[in-house]
C-alpha positions as CSV (number, residue, x, y, z in Angstrom):
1,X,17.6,5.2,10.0
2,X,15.9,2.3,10.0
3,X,16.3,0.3,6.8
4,X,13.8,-1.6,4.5
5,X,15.1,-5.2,2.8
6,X,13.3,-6.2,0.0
7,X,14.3,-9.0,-2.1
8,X,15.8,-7.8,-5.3
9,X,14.2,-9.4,-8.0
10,X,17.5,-8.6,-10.5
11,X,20.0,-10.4,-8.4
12,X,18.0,-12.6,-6.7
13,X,19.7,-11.8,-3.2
14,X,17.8,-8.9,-0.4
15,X,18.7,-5.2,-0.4
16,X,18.5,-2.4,1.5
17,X,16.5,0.3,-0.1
18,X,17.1,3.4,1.4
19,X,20.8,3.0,1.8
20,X,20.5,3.2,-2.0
21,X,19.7,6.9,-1.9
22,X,21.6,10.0,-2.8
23,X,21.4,13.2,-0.2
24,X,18.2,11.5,1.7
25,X,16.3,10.5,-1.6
26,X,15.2,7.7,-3.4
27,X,13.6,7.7,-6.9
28,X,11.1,4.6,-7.8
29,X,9.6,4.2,-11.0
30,X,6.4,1.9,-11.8
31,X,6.7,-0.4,-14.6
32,X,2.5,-1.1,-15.6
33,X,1.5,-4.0,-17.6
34,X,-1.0,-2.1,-19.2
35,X,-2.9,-5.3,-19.7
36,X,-6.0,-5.6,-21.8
37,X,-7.6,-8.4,-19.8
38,X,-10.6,-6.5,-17.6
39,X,-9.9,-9.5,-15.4
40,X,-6.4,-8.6,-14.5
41,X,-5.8,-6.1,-11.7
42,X,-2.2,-6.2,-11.6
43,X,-1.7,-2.8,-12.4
44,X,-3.3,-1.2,-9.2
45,X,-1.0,-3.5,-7.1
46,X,1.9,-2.2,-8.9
47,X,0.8,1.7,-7.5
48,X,-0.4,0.5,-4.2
49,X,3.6,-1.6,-3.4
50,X,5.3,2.1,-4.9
51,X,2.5,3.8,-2.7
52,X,3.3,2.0,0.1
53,X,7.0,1.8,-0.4
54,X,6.6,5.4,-0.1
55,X,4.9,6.3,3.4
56,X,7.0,3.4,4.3
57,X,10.7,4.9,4.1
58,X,8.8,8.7,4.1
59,X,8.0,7.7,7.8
60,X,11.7,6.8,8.1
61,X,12.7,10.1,7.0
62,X,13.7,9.7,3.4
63,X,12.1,11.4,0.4
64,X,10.8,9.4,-2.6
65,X,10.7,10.4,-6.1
66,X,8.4,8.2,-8.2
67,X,7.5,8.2,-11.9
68,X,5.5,5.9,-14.2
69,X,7.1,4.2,-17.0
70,X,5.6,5.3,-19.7
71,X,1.8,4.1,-20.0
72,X,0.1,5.0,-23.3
73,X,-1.9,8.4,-22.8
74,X,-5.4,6.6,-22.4
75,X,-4.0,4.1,-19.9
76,X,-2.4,7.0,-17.9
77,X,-5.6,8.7,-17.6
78,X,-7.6,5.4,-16.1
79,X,-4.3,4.1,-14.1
80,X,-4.7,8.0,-12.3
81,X,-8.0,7.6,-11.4
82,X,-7.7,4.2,-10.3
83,X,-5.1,5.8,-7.7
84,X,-7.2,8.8,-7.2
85,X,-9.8,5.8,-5.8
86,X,-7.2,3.8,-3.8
87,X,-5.5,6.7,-2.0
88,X,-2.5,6.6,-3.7
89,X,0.2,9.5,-3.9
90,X,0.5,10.4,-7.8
91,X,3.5,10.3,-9.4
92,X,5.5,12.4,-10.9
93,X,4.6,12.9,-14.8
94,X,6.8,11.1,-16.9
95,X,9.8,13.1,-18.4
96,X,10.1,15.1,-14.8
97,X,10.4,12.0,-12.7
98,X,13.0,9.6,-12.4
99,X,14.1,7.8,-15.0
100,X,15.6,4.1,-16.1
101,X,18.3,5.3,-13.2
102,X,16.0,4.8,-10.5
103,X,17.2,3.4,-7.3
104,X,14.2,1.0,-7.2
105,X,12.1,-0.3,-9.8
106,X,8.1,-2.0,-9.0
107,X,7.5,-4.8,-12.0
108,X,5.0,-7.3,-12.4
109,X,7.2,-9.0,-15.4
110,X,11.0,-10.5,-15.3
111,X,13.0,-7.3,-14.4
112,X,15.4,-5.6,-17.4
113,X,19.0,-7.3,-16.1
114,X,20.7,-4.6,-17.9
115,X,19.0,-2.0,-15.5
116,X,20.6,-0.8,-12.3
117,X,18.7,-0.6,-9.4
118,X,16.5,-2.7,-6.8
119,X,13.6,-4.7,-8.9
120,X,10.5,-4.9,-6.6
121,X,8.4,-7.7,-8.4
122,X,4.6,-8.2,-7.5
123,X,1.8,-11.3,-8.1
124,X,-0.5,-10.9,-10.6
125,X,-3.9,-10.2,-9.8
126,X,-7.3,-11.4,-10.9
127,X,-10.8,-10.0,-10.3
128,X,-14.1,-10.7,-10.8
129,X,-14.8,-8.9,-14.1
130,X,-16.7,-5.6,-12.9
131,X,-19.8,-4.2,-14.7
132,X,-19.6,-1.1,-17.0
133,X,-20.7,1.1,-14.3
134,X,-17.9,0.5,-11.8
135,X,-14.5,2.1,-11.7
136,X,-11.0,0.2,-12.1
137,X,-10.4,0.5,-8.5
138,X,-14.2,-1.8,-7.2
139,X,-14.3,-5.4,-8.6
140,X,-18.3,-4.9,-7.2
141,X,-20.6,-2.7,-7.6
142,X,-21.2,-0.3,-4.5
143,X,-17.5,-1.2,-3.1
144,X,-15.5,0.3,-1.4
145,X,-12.6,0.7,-3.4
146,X,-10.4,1.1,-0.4
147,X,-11.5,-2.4,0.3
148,X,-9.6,-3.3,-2.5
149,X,-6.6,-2.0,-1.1
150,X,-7.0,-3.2,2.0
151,X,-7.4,-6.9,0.2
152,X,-4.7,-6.5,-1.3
153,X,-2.2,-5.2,1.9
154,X,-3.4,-8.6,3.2
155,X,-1.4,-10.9,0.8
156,X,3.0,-10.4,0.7
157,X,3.3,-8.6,-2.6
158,X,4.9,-10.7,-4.6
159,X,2.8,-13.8,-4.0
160,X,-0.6,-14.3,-6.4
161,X,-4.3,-13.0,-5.4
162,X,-7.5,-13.3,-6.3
163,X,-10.3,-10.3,-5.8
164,X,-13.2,-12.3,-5.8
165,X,-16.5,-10.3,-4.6
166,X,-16.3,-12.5,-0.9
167,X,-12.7,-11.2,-0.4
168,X,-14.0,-7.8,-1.2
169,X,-17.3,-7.9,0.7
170,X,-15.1,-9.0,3.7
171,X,-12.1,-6.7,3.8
172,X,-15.4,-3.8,3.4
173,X,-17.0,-5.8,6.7
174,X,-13.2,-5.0,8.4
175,X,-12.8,-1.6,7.1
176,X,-16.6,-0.1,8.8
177,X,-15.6,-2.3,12.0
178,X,-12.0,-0.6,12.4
179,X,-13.7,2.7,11.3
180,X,-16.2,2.4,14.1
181,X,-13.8,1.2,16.9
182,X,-10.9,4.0,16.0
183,X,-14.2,6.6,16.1
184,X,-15.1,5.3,19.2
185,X,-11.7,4.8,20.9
186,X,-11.4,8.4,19.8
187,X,-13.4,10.0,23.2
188,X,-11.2,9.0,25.1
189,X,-7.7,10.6,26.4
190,X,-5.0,9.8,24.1
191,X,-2.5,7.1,25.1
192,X,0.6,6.7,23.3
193,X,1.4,4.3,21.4
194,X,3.3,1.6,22.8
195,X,6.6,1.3,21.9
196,X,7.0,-2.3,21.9
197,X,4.0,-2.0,19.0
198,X,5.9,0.8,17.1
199,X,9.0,-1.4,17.2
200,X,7.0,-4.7,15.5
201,X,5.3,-2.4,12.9
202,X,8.4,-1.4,11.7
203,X,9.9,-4.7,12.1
204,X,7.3,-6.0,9.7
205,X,7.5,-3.2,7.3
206,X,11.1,-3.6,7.3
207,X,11.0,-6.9,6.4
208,X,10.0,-6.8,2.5
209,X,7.0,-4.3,3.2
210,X,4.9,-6.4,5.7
211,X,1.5,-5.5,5.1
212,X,0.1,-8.6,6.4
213,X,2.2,-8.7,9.7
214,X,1.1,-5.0,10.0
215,X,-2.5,-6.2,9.8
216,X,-2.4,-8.9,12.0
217,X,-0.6,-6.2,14.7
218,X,-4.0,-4.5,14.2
219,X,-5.8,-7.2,15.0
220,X,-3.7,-8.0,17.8
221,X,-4.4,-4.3,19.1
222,X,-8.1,-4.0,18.6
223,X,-8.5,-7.3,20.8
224,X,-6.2,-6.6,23.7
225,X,-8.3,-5.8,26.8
226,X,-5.0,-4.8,28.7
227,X,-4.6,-1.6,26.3
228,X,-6.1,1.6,27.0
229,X,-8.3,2.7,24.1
230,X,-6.6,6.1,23.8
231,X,-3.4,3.8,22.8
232,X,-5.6,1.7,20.6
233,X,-6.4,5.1,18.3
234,X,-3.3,6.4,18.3
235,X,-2.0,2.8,17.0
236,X,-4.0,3.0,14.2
237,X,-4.0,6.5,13.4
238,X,-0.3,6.0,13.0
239,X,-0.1,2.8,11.2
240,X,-2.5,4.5,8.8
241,X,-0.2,7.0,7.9
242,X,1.2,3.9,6.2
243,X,-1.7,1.4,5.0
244,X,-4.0,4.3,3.8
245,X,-6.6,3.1,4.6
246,X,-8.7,6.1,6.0
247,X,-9.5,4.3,9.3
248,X,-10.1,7.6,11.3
249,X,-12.7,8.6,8.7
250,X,-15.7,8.3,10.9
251,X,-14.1,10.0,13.5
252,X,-16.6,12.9,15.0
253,X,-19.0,12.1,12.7
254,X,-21.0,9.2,15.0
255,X,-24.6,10.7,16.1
256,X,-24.5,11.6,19.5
């Protein structure tokens, strides 16, 4: 099994995450700010890390129990949508879900030192204020809110980030390019996928839940002119599976 090391944010020292489970499962809980400021988008970047920590050790073979600490009944209703918009796997409702117990714990605050478990702790995140219309997920009107996620996969999780609307307009300009390559490396005969490329994705998920190195990978793939284009799909239709970000959408839908 392969294991993930994130840095602990309790002890200050790394920690294997899935050697922390019992019978092949680890529970996670979400701690949200529930912050009044329409400026602070810390909240969805708590869901996406617990999303992402999810696929990520799902993909290894272990199953993940997650719950949400305890957001007030209104908040709960807009912190589900939000995920509903971002792709994120809903939690468990709170009271069936894991507990204070958990195994691993995603905070945006100083972690509770008298709670066991591995403490996950992400930067805060500003936004352009949106207008009434939009939803908690798009900083912009018209955005796509997976754009937002894919923003946000871009920066290590625990490091500060700012959603302005030119970081949004340009992770949307990467999204419909991906979207149209993967659709278009989709006719032809399926490659698979390397397994020097498997080995550094997991590497750099491994390795505190390296988004960024997993994006750059992508980059890396799309550009190599050595790489059969059934390969190049299958790359990202599988790295998907953990950056959900929908990038075999447009697949068979392209005019003929």
């Amino acid at each position: 099994m392969v294991m993930l090391r994130v840095m602990d944010r309790r002890t200050g020292r790394p920690s294997d995450l899935p050697a922390r489970g019992r019978r092949g499962t680890l529970t996670l809980r979400i701690h949200p700010t529930c912050a009044q400021d329409p400026a602070d988008a810390t909240d969805l970047r708590l869901l996406l890390v617990g999303d992402v920590l999810l696929r990520t050790v799902e993909r290894w073979g272990v199953q993940v129990l997650h719950a949400l600490a305890g957001p007030p009944p209104d908040r709960a209703a807009s912190l589900r949508q939000a995920m509903a918009d971002l792709g994120i796997h809903p939690p468990l409702d709170e009271g069936t879900g894991p507990g204070a117990g958990a195994d691993a714990h995603v905070c945006a605050e100083p972690p509770d030192a008298a709670t066991a478990g591995v403490w996950l702790r992400v930067g805060r995140v500003r936004r352009d204020i949106p207008a009434p219309r939009d939803t908690e997920a798009g900083a912009a009107g018209g955005t796509d809110p997976l754009a937002v996620r894919l923003a946000l996969l871009a920066v290590p999780y625990g490091d500060p980030v700012g959603l302005t609307t030119d970081v949004l307009a340009d992770a949307a300009r990467t999204l419909a390019v991906w979207r149209a390559r993967v659709a278009h490396w989709a006719d032809s005969p399926s490659k698979p996928v390397p397994a020097d490329l498997a080995r550094r994705a997991d590497a750099a998920l491994a390795d505190d839940l390296g988004t960024p190195g997993v994006l750059r990978l992508l980059s890396e793939v799309e550009a190599a002119d050595g790489l059969p284009d059934g390969a190049k799909f299958e790359t990202f239709a599988l790295l998907d599976r953990v950056l959900g970000l929908e990038l075999t959408r447009e697949v068979g839908r392209r005019s003929p």
